[in-house]
MARRO-416546 format. One line per 10 residues: number of its first residue (from 1); for each residue x, y, z of C-alpha. Coordinates in Angstrom, 3 decimals. Layout:
N
NUM> X/Y/Z  ...
//
This chain:
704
1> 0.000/0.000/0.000  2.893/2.227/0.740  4.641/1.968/-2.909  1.476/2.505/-4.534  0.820/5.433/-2.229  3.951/7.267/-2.906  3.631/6.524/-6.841  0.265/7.745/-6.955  0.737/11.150/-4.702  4.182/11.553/-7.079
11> 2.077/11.111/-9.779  -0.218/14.385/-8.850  2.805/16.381/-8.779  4.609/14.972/-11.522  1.731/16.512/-13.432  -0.155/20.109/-13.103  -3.560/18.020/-11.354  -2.197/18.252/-7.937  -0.619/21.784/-8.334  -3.628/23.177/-10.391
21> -6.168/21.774/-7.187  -4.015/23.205/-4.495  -3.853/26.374/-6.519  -7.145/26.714/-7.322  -8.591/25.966/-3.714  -6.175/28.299/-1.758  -7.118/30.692/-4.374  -11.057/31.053/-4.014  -10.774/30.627/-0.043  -8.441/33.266/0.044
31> -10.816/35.138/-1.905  -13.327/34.499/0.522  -11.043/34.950/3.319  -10.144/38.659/2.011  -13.535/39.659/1.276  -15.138/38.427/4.343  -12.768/38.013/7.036  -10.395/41.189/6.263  -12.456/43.616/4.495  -16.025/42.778/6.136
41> -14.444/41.847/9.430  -16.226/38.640/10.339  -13.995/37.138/12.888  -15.579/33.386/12.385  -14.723/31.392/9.214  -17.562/29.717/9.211  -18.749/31.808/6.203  -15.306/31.376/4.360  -15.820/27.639/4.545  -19.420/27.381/3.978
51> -18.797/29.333/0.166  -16.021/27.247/-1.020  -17.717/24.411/-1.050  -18.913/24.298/-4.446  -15.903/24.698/-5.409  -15.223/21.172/-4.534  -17.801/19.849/-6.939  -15.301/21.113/-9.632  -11.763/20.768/-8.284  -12.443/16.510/-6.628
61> -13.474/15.465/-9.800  -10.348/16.771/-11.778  -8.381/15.357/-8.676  -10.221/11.971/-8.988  -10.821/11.326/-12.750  -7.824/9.306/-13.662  -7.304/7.568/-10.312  -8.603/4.409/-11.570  -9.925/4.780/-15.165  -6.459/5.499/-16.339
71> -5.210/2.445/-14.976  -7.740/0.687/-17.166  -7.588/2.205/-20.415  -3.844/1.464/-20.065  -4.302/-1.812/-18.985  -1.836/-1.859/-16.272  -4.648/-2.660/-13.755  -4.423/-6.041/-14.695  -1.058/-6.311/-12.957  -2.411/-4.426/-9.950
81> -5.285/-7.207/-10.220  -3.152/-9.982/-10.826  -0.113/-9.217/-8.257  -0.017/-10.137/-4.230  -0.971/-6.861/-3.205  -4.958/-6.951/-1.859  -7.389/-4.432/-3.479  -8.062/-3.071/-0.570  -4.843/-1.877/-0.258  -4.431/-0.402/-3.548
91> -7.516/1.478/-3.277  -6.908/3.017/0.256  -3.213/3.686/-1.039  -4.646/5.343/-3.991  -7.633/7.325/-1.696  -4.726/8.413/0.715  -2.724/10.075/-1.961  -5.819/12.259/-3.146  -6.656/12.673/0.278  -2.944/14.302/1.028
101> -3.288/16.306/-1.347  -6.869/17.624/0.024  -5.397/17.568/3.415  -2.861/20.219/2.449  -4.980/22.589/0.841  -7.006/22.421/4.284  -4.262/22.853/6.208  -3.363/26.632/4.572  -7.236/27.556/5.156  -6.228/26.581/8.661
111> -4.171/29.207/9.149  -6.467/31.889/8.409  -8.185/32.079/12.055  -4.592/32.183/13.465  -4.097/35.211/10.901  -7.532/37.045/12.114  -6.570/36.340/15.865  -3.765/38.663/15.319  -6.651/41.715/14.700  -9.304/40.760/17.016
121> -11.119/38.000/19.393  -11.601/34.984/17.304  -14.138/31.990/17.853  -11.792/29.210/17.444  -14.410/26.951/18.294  -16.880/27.793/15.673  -14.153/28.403/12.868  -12.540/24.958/13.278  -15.484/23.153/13.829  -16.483/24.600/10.161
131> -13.241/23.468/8.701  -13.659/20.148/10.201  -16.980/19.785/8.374  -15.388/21.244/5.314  -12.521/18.462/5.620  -14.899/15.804/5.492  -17.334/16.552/3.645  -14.301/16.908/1.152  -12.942/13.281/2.008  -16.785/11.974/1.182
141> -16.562/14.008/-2.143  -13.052/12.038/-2.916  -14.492/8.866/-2.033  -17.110/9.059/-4.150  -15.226/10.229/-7.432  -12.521/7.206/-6.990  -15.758/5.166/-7.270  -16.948/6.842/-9.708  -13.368/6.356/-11.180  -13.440/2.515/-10.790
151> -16.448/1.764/-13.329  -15.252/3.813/-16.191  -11.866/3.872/-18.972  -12.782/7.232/-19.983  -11.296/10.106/-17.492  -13.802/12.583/-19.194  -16.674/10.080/-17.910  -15.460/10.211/-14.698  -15.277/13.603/-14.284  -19.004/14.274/-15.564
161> -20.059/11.710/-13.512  -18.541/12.485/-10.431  -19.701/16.178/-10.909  -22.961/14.989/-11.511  -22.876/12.885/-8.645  -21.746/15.450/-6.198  -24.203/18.171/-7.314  -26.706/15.681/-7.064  -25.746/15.530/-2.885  -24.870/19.372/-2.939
171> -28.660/19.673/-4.104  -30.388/17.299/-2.638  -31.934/18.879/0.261  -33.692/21.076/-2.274  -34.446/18.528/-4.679  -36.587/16.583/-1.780  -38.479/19.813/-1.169  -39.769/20.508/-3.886  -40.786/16.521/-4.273  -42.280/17.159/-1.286
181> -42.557/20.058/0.971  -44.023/18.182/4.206  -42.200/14.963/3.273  -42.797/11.433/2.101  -40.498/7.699/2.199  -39.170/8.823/-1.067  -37.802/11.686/0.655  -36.866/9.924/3.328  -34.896/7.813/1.329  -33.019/10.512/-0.908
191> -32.022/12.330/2.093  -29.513/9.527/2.915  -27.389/11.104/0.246  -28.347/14.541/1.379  -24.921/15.866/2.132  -25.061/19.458/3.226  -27.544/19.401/5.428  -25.074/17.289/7.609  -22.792/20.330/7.406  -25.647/23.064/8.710
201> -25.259/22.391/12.251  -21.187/22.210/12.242  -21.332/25.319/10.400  -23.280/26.895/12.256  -20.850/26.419/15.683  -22.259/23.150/17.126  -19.400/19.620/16.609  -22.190/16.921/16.013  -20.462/13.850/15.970  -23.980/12.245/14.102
211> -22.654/14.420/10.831  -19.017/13.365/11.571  -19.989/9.675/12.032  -21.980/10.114/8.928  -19.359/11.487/6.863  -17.228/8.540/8.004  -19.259/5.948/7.000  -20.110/7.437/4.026  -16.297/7.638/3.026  -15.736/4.021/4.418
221> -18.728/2.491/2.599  -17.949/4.326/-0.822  -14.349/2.717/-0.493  -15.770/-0.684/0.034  -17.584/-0.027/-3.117  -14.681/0.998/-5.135  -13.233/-2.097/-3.647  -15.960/-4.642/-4.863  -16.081/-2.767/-8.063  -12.402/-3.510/-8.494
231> -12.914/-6.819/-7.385  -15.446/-8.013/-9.906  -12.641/-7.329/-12.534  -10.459/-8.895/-10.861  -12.301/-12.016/-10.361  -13.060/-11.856/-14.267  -9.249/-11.896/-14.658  -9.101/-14.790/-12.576  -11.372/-17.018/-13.648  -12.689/-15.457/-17.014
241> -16.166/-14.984/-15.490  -18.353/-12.667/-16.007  -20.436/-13.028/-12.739  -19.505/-11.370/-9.574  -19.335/-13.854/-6.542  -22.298/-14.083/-4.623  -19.731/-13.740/-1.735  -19.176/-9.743/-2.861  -23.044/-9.002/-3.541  -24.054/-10.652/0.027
251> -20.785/-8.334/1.643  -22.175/-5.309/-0.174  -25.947/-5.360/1.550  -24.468/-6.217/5.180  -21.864/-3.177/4.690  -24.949/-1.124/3.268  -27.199/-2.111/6.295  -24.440/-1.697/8.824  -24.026/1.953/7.957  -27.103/2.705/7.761
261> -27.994/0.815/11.166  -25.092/2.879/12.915  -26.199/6.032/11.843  -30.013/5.122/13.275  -28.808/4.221/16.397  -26.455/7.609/16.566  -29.351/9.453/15.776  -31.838/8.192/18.891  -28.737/8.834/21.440  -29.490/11.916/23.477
271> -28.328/15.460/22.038  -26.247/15.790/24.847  -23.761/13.063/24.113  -23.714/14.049/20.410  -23.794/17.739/20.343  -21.108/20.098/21.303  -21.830/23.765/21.647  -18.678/25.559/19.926  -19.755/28.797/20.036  -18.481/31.694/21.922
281> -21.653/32.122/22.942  -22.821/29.174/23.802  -26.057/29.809/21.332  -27.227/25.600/21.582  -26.242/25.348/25.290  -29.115/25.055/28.180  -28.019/27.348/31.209  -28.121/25.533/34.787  -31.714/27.491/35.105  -33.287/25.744/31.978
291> -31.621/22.451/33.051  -32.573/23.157/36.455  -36.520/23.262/35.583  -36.851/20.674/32.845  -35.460/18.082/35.206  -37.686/18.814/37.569  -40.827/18.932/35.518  -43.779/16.522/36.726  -46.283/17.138/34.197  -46.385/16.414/30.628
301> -45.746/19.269/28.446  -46.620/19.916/24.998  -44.488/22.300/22.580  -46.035/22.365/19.069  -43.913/23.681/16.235  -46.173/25.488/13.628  -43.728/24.132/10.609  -43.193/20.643/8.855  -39.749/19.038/10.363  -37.980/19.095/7.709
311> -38.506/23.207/7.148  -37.348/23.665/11.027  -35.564/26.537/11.907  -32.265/24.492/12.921  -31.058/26.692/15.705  -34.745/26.153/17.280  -34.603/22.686/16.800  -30.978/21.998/18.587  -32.827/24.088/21.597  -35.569/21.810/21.506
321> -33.579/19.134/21.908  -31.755/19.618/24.756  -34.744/19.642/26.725  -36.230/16.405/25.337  -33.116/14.843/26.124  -33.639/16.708/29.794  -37.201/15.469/30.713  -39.286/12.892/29.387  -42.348/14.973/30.162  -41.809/17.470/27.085
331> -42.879/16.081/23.825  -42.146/17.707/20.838  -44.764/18.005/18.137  -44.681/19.182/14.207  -47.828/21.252/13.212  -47.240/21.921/9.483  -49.305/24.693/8.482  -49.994/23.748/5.123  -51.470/20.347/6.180  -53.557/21.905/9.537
341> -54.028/25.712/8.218  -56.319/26.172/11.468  -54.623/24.325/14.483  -53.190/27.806/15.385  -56.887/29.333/16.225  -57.296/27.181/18.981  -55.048/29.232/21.261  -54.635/32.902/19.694  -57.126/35.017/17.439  -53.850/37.129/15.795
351> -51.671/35.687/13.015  -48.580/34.207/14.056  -45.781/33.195/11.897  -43.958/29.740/10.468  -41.364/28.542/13.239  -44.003/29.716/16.247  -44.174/27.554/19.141  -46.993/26.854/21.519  -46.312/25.165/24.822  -49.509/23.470/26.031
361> -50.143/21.394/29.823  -53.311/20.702/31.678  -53.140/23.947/33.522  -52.585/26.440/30.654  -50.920/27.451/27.379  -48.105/29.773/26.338  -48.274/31.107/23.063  -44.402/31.704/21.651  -44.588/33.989/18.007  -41.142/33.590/16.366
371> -40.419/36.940/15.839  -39.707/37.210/19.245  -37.462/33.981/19.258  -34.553/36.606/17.429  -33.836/40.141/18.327  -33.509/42.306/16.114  -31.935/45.678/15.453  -33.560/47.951/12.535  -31.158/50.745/10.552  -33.856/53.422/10.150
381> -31.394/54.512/7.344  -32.048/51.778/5.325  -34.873/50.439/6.811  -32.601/47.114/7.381  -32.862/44.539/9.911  -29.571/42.423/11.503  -30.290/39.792/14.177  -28.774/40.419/17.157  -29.548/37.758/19.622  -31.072/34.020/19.947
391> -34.040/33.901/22.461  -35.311/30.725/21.982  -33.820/29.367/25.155  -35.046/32.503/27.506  -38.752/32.180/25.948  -39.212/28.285/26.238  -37.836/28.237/29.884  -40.573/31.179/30.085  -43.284/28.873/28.842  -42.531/25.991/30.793
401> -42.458/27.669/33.542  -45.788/29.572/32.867  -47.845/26.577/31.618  -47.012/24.817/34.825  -46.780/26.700/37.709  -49.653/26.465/40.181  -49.838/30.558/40.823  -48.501/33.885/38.952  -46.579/36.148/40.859  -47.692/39.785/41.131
411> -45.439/42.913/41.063  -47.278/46.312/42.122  -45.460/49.535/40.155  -46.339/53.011/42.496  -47.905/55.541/40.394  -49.392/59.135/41.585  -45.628/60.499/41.584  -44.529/61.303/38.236  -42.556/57.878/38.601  -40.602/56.527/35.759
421> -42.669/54.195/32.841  -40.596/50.782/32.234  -40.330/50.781/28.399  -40.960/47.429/26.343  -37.508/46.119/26.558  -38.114/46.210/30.598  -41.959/45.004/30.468  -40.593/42.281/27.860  -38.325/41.156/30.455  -41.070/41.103/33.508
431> -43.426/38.945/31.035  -40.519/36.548/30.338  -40.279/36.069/33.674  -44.080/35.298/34.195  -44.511/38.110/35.994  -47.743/40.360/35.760  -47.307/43.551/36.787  -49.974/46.145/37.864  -50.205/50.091/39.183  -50.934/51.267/42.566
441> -51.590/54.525/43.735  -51.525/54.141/47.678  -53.913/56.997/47.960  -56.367/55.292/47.011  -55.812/52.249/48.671  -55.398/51.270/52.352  -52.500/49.144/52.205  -50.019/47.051/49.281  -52.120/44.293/48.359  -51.679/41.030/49.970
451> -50.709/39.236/47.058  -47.666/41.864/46.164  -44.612/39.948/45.853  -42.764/43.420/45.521  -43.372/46.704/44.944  -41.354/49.346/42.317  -40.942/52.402/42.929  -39.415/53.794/39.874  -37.922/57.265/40.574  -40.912/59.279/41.401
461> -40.006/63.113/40.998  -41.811/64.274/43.851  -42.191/62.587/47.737  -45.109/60.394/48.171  -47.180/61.494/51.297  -46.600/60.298/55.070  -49.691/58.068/54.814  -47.945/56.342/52.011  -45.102/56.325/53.887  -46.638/54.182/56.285
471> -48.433/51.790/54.309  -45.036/50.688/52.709  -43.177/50.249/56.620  -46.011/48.476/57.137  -45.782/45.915/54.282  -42.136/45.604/54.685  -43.290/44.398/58.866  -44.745/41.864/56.831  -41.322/40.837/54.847  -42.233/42.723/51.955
481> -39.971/43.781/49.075  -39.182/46.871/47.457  -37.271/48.115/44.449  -36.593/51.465/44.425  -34.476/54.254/42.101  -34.123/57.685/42.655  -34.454/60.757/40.905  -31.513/63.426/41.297  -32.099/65.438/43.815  -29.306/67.567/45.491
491> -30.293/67.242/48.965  -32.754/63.625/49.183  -33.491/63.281/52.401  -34.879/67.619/52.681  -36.720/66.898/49.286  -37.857/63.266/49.819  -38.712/63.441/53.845  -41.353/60.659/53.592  -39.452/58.239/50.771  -36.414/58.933/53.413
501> -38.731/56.971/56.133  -38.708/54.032/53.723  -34.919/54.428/53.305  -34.248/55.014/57.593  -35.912/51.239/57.854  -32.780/50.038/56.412  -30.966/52.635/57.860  -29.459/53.730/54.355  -29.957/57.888/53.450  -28.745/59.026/49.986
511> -25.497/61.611/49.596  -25.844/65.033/48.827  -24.955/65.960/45.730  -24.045/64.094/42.370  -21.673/61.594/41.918  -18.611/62.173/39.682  -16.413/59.383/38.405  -12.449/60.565/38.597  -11.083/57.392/36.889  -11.759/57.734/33.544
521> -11.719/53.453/32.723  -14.872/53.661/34.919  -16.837/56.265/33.370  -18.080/56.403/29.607  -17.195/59.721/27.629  -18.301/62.008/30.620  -17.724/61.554/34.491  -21.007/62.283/35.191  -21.318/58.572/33.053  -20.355/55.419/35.637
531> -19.235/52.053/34.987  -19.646/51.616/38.820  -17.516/48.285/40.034  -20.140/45.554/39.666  -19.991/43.329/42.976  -20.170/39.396/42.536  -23.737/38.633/44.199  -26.921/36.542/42.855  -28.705/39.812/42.054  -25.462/40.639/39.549
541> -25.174/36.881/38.488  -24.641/37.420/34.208  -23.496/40.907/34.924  -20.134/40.773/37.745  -16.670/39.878/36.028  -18.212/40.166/32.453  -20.144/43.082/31.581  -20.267/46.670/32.013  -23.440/48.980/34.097  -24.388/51.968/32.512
551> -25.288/54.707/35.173  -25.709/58.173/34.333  -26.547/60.826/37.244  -26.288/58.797/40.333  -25.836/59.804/43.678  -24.090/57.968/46.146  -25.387/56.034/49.603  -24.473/55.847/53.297  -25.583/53.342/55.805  -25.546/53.227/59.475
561> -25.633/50.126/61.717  -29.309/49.137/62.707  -30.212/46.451/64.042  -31.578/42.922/62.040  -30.271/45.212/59.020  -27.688/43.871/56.739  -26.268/46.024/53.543  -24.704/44.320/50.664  -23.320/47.001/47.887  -23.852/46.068/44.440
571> -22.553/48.842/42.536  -19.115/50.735/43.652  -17.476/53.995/42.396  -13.569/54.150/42.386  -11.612/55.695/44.917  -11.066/58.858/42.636  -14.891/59.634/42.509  -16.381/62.668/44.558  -19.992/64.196/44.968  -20.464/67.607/43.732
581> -23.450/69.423/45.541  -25.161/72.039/43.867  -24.558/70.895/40.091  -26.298/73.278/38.147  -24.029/75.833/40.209  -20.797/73.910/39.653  -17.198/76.154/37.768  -15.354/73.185/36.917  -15.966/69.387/36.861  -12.887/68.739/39.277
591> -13.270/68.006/43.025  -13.610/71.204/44.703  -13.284/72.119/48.751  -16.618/70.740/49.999  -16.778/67.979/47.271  -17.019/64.501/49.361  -14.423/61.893/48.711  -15.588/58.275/47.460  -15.462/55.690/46.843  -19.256/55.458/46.881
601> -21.912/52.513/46.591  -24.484/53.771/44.365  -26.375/50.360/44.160  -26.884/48.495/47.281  -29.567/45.431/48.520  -30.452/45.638/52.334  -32.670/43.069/54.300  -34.003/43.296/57.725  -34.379/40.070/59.766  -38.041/40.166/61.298
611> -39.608/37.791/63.476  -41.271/36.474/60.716  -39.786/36.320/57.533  -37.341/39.343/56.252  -38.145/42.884/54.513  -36.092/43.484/51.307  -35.294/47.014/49.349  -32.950/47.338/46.234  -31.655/50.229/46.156  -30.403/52.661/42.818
621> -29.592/56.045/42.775  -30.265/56.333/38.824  -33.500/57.282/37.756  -31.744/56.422/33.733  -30.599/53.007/35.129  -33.442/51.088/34.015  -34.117/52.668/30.545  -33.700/51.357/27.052  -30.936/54.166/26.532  -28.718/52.852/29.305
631> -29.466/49.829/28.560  -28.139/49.253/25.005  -25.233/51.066/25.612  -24.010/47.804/28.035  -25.767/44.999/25.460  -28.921/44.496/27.912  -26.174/44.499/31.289  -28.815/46.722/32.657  -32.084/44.713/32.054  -30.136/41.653/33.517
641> -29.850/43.435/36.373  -33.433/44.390/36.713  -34.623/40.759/35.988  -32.125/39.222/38.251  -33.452/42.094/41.425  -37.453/40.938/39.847  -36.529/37.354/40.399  -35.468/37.369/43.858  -38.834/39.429/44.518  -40.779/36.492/43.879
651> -40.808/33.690/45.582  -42.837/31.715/42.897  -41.174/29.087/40.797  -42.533/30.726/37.834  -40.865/33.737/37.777  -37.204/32.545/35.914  -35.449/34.157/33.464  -32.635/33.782/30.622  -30.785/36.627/28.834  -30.678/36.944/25.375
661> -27.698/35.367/23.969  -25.928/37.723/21.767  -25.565/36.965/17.981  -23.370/39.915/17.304  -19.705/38.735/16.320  -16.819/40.310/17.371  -15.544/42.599/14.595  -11.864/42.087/12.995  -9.956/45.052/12.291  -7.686/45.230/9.662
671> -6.386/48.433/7.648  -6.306/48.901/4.000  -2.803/48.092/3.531  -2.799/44.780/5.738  -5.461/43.470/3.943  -4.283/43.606/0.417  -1.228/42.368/1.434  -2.465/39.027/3.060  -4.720/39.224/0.161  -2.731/39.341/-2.471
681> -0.462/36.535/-0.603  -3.221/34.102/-0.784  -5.003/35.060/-3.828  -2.305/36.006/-6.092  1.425/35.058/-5.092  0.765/31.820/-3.293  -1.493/29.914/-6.421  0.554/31.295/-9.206  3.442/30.140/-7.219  2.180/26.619/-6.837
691> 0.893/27.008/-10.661  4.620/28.019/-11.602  6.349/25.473/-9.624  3.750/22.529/-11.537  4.854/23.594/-14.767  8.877/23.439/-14.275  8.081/19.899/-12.733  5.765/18.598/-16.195  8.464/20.239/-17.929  11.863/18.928/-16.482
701> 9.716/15.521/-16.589  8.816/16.052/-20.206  12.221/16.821/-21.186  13.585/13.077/-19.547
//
């Protein structure tokens, strides 16, 4: 196997084949890689990959073509056929050559991530997880042309018939939708050669080892073909027949059924044991909350997909899967529209789209559209849309937990004050946490319902009255909660005498004056701005060690020992921040005489140990902190926050909650001049180098 190795991969560049297919591959992916990765500044190659593909329908082929059809017009296969050496042999030694040759051109596009780290964060994951899928769904592609090779004289025949061959799997997954859009057995059964859509997944960051063991097989079982092929001649050399031994047809069927057997029982295994979550992001991964609650469901629950399976949105379906492999009480069912136009109507009166999901138990229903499965961000320039983040995860936890929870947790907003309105982002994030939340205006009311499970108080801009004042002490006796910002206001406790009462339970009082940040890596553009030190506590789980708070006008906050009372800060100016009293009046942004020295907490969460139970108040000094313009200045750091202080409010299972995981890359930076260099390296210098170096090989050869 060895000799005919060697004589086969000196073969490829004893000609221009092997120099003209490394060439032309490192060619068109650097072109990719230059116009995506360098000029665009996509830091995955997942892209890259994904495009060149087609390519290989051209390029394996060429590579393939005379592998074993030459040997037959020639007639020297009859002394491979004829000598000691087994056919298996000489066809893997004759694979492995082609497949060096592939390997290398792979191994160049290999480099590229290691190029791009070198301008910017790079998924390493996701990119070589697409290569991998690239690699063997090449390998497949070579396996197929040497059999394509085996059963042919004519090189040109081989090459038309591998192309064909390989389009025909490049297509097919389109080719069995429009047989059949909700699909059939005959689809079933084309989609065994359906090739690509065993790359989606890899491609899109996720190592599933079903596509790699499929890719595998295929390659393996391909080669046992070319192997029986060659072994039919073979047997006619030997014994002038013109049958092939019953012996080769039976081994063919049991190879046949053994793949396909192994690739059934890879698919039933759990996704967990098959599916690896490359991404940065970890898009396809469950968090411990999610895991958490589907393993300790004990009622069946329904999710029903409004789409055929086959049309799935893939992300949606990976999600899905990790919590059927979770809990055996969610079932996943396939609603195709076309087929049941009006199953829908049974649970909403609006029109929802394709991809929608509705979670059904006993108890209730949970109606998930899938335009709010993706976030979105729309250029009012253009009138454009990009996705920006994956919620499939956050809104199915969401629904399970709504659809079977035995009560809904109640949040009561104060109104009467001129308080602050939470904006859609903020209600969005109360109603994924199954949270309802209603208005109260104390005034009108004798005390905070019994059913509160917290009250907001969203900075009011003027005091609420002493009556109201009591009503609250009085439901924090009671172990109430309360989450409260303020509104700047130079002197608090003067301007705010009866929300000061509410602070004084906790013994907490707000500083004069408005907080300036003097270390500028803690403040954004102005020092009035704060990145305050975020503290590592459950309320700032998501948040400490990895994102950034955006707090604009805050004012700092003092505490003095009371008893039962204990103060844990949350969010922490530097050392180098001051208040400055009387803003408005203020010379100069720089700590004056009379400024007070920080560090300050500006964010703190204080609970008072009663005989029964314990009162809770969150406390912010930002009446900005919880609005969508803070808020997508830190990439939703803010609403985490909020949700994370609404979900210790309630003490109902229901209320849970999972950010939005990010779909926004980070960007690659490369100047002008960089970029056309590595460019022209890859696209230019590099293939006519290899193209160069083929031709003085064919022609020293041709002159001996």
């Amino acid at each position: 196997m060895t000799a005919i190795y060697k004589r086969e991969l000196k073969a490829y560049f004893c000609s221009m084949t092997g120099w003209l297919f490394l060439a032309a591959n490192i060619f068109l992916s650097g072109l990719y890689f230059f116009a995506l990765n360098l000029r665009f500044g996509y830091s995955s190659m997942a892209n890259t990959v994904y495009s060149i593909l087609f390519l290989l329908l051209i390029t394996v082929p060429l590579l393939t073509m005379r592998m074993m059809s030459e040997e037959r017009r020639q007639k020297t296969d009859q002394l491979i056929l004829t000598s000691p050496v087994s056919v298996g042999k000489v066809v893997l030694g004759k694979y492995l050559a082609a497949a060096t040759i592939f390997t290398i051109s792979t191994l160049v596009i290999a480099v590229y991530p290691l190029i791009l780290s070198r301008f910017g964060t790079v998924s390493f994951g996701e990119s070589y997880t697409a290569l991998l899928a690239y690699y063997l769904y090449g390998l497949s592609c070579i396996a197929i042309g040497l059999f394509i090779s085996s059963v042919t004289e004519s090189q040109v025949i081989a090459a038309v018939l591998s192309f064909g061959a390989l389009f025909l799997g490049y297509m097919m997954s389109s080719i069995t939708g429009l047989i059949s859009s909700t699909g059939n057995l005959l689809t079933r059964i084309l989609n065994v050669y359906d090739m690509t859509s065993r790359l989606e997944n890899m491609m899109q960051g996720t190592l599933e080892l079903k596509s790699v063991l499929y890719f595998i097989t295929f390659t393996v079982v391909f080669l046992f073909l070319t192997v029986q092929s060659v072994q039919k001649r073979r047997y006619q050399v030997s014994v002038k027949s013109l049958q092939m031994g019953a012996y080769s047809t039976g081994m063919i069927a049991i190879v046949l059924v053994a793949a396909v057997f192994l690739n059934l029982a890879a698919g039933e295994l759990p996704a967990r044991f098959t599916s690896i979550d490359m991404t940065a992001e970890k898009l396809y991964s469950l968090t411990d909350t999610s895991e958490e609650l589907a393993r300790n469901l004990s009622e069946d629950v329904t999710i029903y997909i409004l789409q055929s399976e086959e049309k799935q949105d893939t992300t949606l379906k990976q999600t899905l899967d990790r919590y059927t492999d979770l809990s055996g009480h969610i079932r996943v069912e396939y609603k195709d529209p076309v087929v049941n136009p009006n199953f829908y109507k049974d649970y909403t009166d609006g029109n929802i789209s394709m991809n929608s999901l509705i979670v059904v138990s006993d108890k209730r229903f949970k109606v998930i559209n899938y335009s709010d499965i993706y976030e979105t961000q729309v250029d009012y320039t253009t009138y454009s849309s990009t996705v920006t983040g994956y919620d499939g995860e956050g809104q199915i936890t969401s629904a399970l937990a709504y659809v079977t929870s035995d009560d809904m947790p109640v949040l009561y907003t104060l109104e009467g004050q001129d308080e602050l309105t939470l904006s859609t982002a903020f209600q969005n994030g109360l109603t994924k946490q199954n949270v309802a939340l209603q208005s109260i205006n104390l005034l009108t009311q004798e005390s905070v319902p019994e059913d509160a499970q917290g009250v907001l108080i969203m900075a009011p801009v003027s005091d609420i009255s002493s009556d109201d004042a009591d009503k609250l002490v009085a439901y924090l006796d009671k172990g109430g909660k309360i989450l409260m910002t303020t509104s700047y206001v130079d002197d608090f406790a003067a301007s705010m005498p009866n929300l000061q009462k509410v602070l004084d339970y906790f013994g907490l009082s707000v500083v004069n004056g408005l907080v300036l940040e003097g270390d500028s890596s803690m403040c954004y553009q102005q020092p009035t701005y704060l990145l305050p030190e975020v503290a590592y506590d459950s309320l700032t789980n998501g948040v400490a060690g990895k994102k950034y708070i955006f707090m604009p006008y805050a004012q700092g906050i003092t505490s003095q020992e009371t008893e039962g009372v204990s103060i844990t800060p949350l969010l922490t100016t530097s050392a180098s921040s001051y208040s400055k009293t009387d803003i408005n009046q203020a010379q100069t942004v720089n700590m004056e005489d009379g400024d007070a020295a920080g560090p300050f907490d500006v964010g703190v969460h204080a609970e008072k140990t009663l005989e029964e139970g314990t009162a809770q108040l969150t406390l912010f000094t930002s009446e900005n902190l919880f609005t969508d313009n803070a808020n997508t200045m830190v990439a939703d750091a803010n609403l985490t926050l909020f949700t994370n202080v609404v979900a210790s409010m309630s003490d109902s299972e229901v209320s849970v909650s999972v950010p939005v995981k990010s779909y926004e890359a980070s960007v690659i930076t490369v100047n002008d001049g960089t970029a056309f260099t590595i460019g022209s390296v890859l696209m230019l210098f590099l293939p006519l180098g290899l193209i160069v170096a083929g031709i003085f090989v064919w022609a020293g050869r041709r002159k001996r």
